[in-house]
C-alpha positions as CSV (number, residue, x, y, z in Angstrom):
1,X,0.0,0.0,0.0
2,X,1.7,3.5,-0.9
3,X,-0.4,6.5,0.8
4,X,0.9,10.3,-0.3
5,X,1.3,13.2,2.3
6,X,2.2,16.5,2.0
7,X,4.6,18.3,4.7
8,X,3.6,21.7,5.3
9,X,6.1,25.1,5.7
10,X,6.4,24.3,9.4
11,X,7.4,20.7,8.7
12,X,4.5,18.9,9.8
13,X,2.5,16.3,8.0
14,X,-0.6,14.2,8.5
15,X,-0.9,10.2,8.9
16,X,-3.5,8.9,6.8
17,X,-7.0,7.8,8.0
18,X,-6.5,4.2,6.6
19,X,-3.5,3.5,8.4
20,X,-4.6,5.2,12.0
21,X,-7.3,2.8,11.6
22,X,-5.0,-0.3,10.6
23,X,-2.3,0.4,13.4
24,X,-4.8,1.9,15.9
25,X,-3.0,5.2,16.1
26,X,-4.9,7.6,18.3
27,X,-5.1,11.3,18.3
28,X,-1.8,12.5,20.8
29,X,0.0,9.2,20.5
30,X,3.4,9.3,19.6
31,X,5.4,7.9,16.7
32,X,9.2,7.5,16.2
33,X,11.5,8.3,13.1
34,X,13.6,5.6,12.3
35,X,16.7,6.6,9.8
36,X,17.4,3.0,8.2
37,X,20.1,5.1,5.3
38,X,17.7,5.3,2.3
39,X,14.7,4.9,3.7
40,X,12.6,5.9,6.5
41,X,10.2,3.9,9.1
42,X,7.3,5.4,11.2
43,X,6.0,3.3,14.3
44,X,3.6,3.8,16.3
45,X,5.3,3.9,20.3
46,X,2.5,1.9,22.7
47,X,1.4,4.4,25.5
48,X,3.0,1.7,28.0
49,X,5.8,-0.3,26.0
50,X,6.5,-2.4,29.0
51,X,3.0,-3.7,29.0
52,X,2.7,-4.4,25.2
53,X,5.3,-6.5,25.2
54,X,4.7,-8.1,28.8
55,X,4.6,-12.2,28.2
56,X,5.9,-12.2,24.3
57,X,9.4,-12.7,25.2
58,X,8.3,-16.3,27.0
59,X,9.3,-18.2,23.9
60,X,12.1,-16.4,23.6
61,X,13.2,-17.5,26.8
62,X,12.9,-21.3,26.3
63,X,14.6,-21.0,22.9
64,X,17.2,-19.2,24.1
65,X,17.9,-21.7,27.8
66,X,18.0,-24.5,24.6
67,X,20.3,-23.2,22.8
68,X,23.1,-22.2,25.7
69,X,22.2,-25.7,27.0
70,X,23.1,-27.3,23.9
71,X,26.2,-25.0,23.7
72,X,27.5,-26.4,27.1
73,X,27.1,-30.0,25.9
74,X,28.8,-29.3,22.7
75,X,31.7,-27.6,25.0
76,X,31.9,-30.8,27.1
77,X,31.9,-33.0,24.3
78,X,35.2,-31.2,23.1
79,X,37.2,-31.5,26.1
């Protein structure tokens, strides 16, 4: 999906309807700028980061306990 804004004199410029609606942007919310080089990336900062991403790093967790487990054995096995 491309969407077109225009930036005003004072540098400002709107977010379209359509993606408000698809990201749940809200009036007052922020966003942050990311400079990847060649292109630039708006996202949408959660009012309370530490509570959007509360619980989504359990998976992580496991995967990464595996892998340093697995690491040890390989490190024994070497020896």
């Amino acid at each position: 999906m491309t969407l077109k804004t225009t930036v005003s004199k004072r540098w400002q410029t709107a977010v379209p309807a359509e993606i408000c609606k698809k990201y749940g942007i809200k009036a007052g919310q922020k966003i942050a700028w990311l400079d990847l080089g060649s292109i630039i990336s708006i996202i949408p900062v959660p009012a309370d980061p530490i509570k959007t991403f509360r619980g989504s790093s359990k998976g992580m967790l496991k995967s990464l306990l595996f892998e340093r487990k697995n690491e040890r054995e390989k490190e024994r096995g070497r020896k």
